[in-house]
RORO-968807 format. One record per residue (C-alpha): x, y, z; residue number from 1. Coordinates in Angstrom, 1 decimal. Layout:
SITE       x       y       z    n
SITE       X       Y       Z  NUM
...
END
This chain:
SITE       x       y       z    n
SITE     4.6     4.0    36.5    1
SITE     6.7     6.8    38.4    2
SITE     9.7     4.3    38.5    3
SITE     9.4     4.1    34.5    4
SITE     9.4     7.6    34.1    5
SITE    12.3     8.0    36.2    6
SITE    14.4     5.4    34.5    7
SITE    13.2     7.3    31.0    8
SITE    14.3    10.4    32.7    9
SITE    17.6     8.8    33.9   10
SITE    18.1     7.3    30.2   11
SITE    17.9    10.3    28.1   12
SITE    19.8    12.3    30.9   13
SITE    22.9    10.2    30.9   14
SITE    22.4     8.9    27.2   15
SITE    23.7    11.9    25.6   16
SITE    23.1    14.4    23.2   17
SITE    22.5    12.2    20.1   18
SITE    19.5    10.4    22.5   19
SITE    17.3    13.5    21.5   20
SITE    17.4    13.2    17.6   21
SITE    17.0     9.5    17.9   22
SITE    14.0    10.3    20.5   23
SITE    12.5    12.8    17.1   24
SITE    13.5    10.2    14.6   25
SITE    10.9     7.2    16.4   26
SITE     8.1    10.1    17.3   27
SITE     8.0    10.7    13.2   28
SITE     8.0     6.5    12.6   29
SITE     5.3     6.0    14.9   30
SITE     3.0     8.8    13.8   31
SITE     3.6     7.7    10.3   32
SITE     2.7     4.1    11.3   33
SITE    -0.4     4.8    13.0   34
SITE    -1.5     7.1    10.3   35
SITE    -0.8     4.5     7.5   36
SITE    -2.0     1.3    10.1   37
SITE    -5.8     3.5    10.8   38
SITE    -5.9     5.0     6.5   39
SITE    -5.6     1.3     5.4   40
SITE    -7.9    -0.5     8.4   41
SITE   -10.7     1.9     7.7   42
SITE   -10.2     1.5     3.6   43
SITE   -10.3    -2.0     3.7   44
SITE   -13.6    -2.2     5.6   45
SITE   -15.1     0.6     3.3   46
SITE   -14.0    -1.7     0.1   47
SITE   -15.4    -4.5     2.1   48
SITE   -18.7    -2.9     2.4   49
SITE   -18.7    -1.5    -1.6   50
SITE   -18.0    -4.9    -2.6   51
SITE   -21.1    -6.5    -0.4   52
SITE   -23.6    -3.9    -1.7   53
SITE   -22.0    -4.1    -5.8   54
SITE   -22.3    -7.9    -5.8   55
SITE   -26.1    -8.3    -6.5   56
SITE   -26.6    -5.7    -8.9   57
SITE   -23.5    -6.9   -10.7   58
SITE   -24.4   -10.5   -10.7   59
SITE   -28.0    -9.4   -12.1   60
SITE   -26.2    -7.3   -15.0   61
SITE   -27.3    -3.8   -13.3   62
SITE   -24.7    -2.1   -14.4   63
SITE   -26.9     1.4   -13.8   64
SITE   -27.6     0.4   -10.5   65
SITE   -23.5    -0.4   -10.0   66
SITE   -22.6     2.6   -11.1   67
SITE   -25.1     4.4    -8.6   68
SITE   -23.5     2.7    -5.8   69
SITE   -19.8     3.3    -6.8   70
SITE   -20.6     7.3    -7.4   71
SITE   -21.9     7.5    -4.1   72
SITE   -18.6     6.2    -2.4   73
SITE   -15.2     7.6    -1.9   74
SITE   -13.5     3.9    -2.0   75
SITE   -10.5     2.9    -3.5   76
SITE   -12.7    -0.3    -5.1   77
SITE   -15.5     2.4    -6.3   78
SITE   -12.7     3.8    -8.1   79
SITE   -11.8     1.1    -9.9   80
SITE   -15.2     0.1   -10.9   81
SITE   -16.0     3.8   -11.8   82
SITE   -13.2     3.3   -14.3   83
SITE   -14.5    -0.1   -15.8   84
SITE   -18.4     1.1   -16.3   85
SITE   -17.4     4.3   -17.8   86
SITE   -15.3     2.7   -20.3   87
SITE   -17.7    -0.4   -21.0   88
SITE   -20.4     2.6   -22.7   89
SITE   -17.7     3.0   -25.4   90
SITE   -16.0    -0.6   -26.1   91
SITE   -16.7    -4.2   -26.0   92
SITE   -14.3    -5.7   -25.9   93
SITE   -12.7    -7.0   -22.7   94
SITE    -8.7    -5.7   -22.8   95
SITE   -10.3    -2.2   -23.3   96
SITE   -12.1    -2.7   -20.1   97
SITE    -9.3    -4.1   -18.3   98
SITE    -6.8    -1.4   -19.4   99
SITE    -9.2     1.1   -17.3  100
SITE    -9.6    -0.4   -14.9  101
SITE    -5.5    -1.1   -14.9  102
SITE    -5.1     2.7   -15.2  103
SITE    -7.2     3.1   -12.2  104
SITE    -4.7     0.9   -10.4  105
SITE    -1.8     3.3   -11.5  106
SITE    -3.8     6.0    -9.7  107
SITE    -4.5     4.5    -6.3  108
SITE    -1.6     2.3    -5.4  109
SITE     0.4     5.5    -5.0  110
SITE    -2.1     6.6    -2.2  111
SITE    -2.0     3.2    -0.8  112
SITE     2.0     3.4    -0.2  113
SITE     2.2     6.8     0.9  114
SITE     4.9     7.6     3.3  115
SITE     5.1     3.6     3.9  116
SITE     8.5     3.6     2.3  117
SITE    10.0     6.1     4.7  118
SITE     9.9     3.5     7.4  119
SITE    12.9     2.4     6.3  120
SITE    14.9     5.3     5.6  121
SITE    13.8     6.9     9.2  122
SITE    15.1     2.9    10.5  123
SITE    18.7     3.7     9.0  124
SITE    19.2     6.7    10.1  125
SITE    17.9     5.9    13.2  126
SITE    20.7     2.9    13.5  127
SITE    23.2     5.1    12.1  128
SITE    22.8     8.0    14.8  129
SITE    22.5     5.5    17.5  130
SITE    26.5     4.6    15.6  131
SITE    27.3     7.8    16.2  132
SITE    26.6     8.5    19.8  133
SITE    28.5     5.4    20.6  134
SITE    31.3     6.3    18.3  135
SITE    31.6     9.8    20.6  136
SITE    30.6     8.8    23.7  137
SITE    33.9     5.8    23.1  138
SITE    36.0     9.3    21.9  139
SITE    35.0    11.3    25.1  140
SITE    35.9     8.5    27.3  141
SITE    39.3     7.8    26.1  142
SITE    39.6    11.5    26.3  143
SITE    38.5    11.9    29.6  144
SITE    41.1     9.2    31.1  145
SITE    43.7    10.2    29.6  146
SITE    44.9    13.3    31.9  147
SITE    42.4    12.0    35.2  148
SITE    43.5    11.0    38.5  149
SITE    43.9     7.0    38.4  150
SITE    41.9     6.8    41.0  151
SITE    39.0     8.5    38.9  152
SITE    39.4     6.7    35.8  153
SITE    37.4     3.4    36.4  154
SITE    34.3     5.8    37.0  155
SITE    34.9     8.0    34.7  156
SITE    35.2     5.2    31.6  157
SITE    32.2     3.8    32.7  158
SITE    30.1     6.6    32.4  159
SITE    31.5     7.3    29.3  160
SITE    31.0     3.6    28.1  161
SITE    27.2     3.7    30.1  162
SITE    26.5     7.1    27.4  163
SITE    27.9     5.0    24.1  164
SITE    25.9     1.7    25.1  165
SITE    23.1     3.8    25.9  166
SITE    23.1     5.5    22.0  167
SITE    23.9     1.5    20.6  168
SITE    20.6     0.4    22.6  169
SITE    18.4     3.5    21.6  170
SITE    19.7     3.3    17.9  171
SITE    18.9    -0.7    17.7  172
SITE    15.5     0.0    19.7  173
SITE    14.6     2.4    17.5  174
SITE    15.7     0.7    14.1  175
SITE    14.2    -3.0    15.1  176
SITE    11.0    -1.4    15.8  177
SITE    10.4     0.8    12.7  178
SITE    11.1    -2.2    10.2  179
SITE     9.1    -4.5    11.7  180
SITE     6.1    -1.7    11.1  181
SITE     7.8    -1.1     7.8  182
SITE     6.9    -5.0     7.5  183
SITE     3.7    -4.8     8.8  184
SITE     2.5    -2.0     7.0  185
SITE     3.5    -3.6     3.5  186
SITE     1.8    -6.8     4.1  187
SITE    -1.2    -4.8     4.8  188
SITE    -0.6    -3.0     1.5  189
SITE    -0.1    -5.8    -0.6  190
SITE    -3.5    -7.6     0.6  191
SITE    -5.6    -4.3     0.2  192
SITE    -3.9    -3.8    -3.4  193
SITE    -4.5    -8.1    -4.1  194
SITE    -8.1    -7.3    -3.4  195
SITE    -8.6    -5.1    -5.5  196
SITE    -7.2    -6.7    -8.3  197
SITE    -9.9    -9.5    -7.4  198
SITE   -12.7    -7.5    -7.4  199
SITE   -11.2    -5.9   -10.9  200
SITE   -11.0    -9.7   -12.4  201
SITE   -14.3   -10.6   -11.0  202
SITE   -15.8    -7.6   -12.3  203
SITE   -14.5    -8.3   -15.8  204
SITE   -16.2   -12.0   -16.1  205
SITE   -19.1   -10.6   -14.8  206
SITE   -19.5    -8.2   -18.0  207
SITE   -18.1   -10.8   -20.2  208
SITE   -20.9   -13.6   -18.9  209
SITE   -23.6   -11.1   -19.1  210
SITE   -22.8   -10.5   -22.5  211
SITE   -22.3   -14.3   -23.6  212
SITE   -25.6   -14.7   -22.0  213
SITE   -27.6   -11.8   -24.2  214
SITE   -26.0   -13.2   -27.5  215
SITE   -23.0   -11.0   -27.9  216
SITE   -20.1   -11.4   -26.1  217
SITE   -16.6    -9.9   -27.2  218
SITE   -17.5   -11.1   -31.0  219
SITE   -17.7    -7.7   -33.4  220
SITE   -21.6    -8.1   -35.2  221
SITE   -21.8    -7.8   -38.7  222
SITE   -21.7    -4.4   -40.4  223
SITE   -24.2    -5.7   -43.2  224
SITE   -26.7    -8.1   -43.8  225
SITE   -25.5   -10.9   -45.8  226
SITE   -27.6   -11.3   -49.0  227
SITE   -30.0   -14.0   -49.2  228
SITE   -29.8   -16.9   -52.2  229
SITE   -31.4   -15.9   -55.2  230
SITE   -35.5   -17.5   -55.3  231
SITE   -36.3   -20.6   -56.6  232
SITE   -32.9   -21.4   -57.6  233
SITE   -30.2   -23.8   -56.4  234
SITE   -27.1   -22.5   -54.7  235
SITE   -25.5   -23.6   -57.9  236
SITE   -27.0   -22.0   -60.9  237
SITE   -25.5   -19.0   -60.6  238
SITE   -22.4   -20.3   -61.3  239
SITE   -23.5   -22.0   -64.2  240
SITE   -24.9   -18.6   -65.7  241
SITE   -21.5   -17.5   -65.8  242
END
């Protein structure tokens, strides 16, 4: 451990001065992915655990008891549920349903890809500033050879060259590792977002099968009773009257 130190030490020492905004540029990346890696664990268990307790009420066409359970919780799922049972009280048919429940989308995705998409910028300029330390440190060691004893300039090019390769490592270190949690981090994203579109879907045949099931499904009732055949005639008659 002390001999890691050291060479850390040693590194940032020798590396330069654009070694220290690289060094700020990864602290922010990493913060930002364990930040968006712990927000996204714990949201996907909480959904998890919505969607176990919603499932038996829903199947059973509680919708009362449904919406008790999603106002109690604070999940990204409850959400979207909250959206679909609010509107079902004022329309029947299906695409109004799912148009909430879309809107609800709209809202959280947003939180679901916050600060994701800095990954990559922070990666960029992270390669690009590793660039320019090795761009400087190759200027400041033609410069320092060019008036130096001969007998001095083999050691003092390769401590110029040991500063720029030092930037180029730090720059590609730094960049490599920030896209890969770039990747990571929308992979995770995409299957939290995919499940909730899941849940939405399943939610949706749930209301239209409970409906089918008590006689009215998405089909608009008649405003008026249709008027029965007059008595004790045929269906007929009344056009001969005519």
């Amino acid at each position: 451990m002390g001999e890691l130190v050291t060479f850390v030490v040693s590194f940032f020492k020798n590396g330069g001065f654009f070694l220290y905004p690289l060094a700020l540029i990864f602290i922010v990346g990493v913060s930002i992915v364990i930040e968006r890696t712990i927000f996204l664990t714990v949201e996907t268990a909480r959904n998890r655990s919505v969607w176990e307790e919603v499932v038996p009420p829903l199947s059973a066409g509680n919708f009362k008891k449904v919406l008790d359970i999603t106002r109690s919780s604070s999940a990204t799922i409850a959400t979207v549920l909250n959206y679909g049972i609010a509107r079902l009280a004022h329309a029947r048919r299906r695409e109004d349903v799912e148009k909430a429940m879309d809107e609800s989308m709209l809202e959280i995705i947003p939180r679901m890809e916050k600060r994701t998409h800095y990954l990559s910028a922070l990666a960029n300029i992270g390669m690009l500033t590793g660039l320019l330390g090795t761009i400087v440190g190759l200027i400041s060691a033609f410069a320092s050879i060019a008036n130096a004893n001969p007998a001095e300039k083999a050691s003092l090019l390769a401590a110029s060259i040991s500063v720029a390769m030092n930037n180029t490592a730090s720059g590609l270190i730094c960049a490599i590792t920030l896209l890969l949690s770039h990747m990571f981090l929308e992979a995770k994203t995409t299957k939290l977002i995919d499940s909730l579109e899941i849940a939405s879907v399943k939610f949706l045949n749930s209301v239209v099968e409970r409906r089918e099931n008590d006689g009215g499904g998405d089909v608009p009732q008649p405003t008026r009773p249709v008027p029965p055949p007059p008595a004790g005639g045929r269906p007929g008659s009344a056009r001969g009257m005519m």
